[in-house]
N, C-alpha and C positions, 0 to 999 in steps of 0.2 A: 817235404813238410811245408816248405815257406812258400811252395807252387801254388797256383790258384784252388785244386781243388781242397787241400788243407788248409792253408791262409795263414798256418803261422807265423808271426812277423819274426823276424830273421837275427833280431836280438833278441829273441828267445831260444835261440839253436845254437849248441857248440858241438862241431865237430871236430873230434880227435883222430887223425890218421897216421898212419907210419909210427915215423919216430915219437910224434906226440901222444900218443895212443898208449903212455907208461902205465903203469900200475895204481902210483902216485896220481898221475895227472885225470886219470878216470872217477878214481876215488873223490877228488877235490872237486870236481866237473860236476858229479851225477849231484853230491853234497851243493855246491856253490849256484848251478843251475837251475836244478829240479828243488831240492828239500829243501833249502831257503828260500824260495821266492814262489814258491805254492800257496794256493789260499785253498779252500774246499772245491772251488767250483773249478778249479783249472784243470787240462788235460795234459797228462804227465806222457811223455814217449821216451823210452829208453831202446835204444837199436843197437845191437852187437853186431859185426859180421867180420867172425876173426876164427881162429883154432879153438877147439875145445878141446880139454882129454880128463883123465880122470887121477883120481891119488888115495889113498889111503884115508877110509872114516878114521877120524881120530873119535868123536865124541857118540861112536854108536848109534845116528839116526838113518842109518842106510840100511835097508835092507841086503842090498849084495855088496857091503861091507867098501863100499867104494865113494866119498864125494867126488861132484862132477865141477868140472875148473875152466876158468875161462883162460887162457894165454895172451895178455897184453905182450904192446912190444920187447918190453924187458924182461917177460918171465922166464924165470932159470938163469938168472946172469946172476953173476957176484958170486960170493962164498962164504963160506961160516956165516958169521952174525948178519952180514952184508946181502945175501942171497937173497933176490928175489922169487917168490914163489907164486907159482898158479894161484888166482883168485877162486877160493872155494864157495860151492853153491850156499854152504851156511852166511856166509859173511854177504854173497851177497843180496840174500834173506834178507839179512838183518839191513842191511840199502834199502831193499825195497821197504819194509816196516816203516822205516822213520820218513820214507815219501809218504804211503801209504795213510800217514796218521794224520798229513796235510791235506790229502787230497785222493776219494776213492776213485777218480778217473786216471788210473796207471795203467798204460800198456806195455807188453813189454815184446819184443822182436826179438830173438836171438835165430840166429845165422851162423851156426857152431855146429860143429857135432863132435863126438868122439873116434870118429874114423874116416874113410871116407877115399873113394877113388874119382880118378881124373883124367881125363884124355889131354894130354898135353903133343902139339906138335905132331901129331898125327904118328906119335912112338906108339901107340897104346895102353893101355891103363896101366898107372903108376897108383902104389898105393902110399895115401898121403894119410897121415897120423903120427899124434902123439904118442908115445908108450908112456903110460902113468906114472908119474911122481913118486918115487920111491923115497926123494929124500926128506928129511925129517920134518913134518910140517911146523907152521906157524899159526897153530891155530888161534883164530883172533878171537873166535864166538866165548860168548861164556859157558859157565858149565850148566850144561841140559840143554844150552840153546842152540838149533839145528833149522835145518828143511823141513826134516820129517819125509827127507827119501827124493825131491823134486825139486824145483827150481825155484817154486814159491807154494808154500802154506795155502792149505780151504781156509784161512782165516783173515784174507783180504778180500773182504768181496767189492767185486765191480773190477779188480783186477784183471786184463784181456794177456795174455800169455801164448805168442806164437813160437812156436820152437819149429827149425829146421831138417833134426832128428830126436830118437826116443831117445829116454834114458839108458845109455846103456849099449849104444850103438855102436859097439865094439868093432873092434881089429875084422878086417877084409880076412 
């Protein structure tokens, strides 16, 4: 992004890798970076390239009864109250929304999917995936508020949305 052919200047770019890549610290980034410091005219770029897997609708807007989750570094660590969980496609809806109300130039890149194989070391294909979230969610969204089944709403427009896999792009 900050290369010549985009020209982003480079205090407009935070990247989170490995360990800094929490849950917490994405949430505070996409908020501190992107939805605060947006006017109308700017362009908003948000880029995933981590795990995806899926978990349990809690609030009913899935069609095949499944939200889709991103896995930051820490997701699934802790326990009881303390548990980190997969970040669900509703919540991250509602991110995009509150960029979205700043500024209709949002793109968004994810480099996820929910399954997926990989030649590693020349063993053969190993199959790399999550198994879905069984445990009890957290859900943040409020009540009625969802996707609507996808990763973002027809109700941003100008929104550009690349995804790596479909929804749904279950177990090998």
């Amino acid at each position: 992004l900050t290369g010549e052919i985009f020209g982003f200047p480079r205090e407009n770019v935070c990247l989170l890798v490995n360990e800094d890549a929490t849950t917490a610290a994405v949430k505070t980034a996409f908020d501190n970076v992107l939805v605060n410091r947006a006017d109308a005219s700017d362009i908003a770029v948000f880029f995933y390239a981590g795990h995806g897997s899926q978990t349990r609708d809690i609030n009913g807007d899935e069609l095949d009864f499944q939200d889709e989750t991103f896995l930051f570094h820490d997701a699934r660590t802790g326990s009881g109250d303390d548990r980190i969980h997969d970040m669900r496609d509703d919540e991250f809806n509602e991110m995009l929304s509150r960029l979205h109300a700043k500024t209709e130039n949002v793109t968004v890149i994810l480099d996820s999917c929910n399954s997926g194989t990989a030649t590693r070391d020349g063993s053969g294909l190993l199959a790399r995936f999550f198994e879905p979230d069984t445990t009890p969610g957290d859900e943040t969204t409020g009540e009625g508020v969802g996707d609507g089944g996808d990763w973002t709403p027809e109700v941003m427009p100008g929104l550009v949305a690349m995804t790596a896999a479909s929804d749904g792009s279950a177990r090998p």
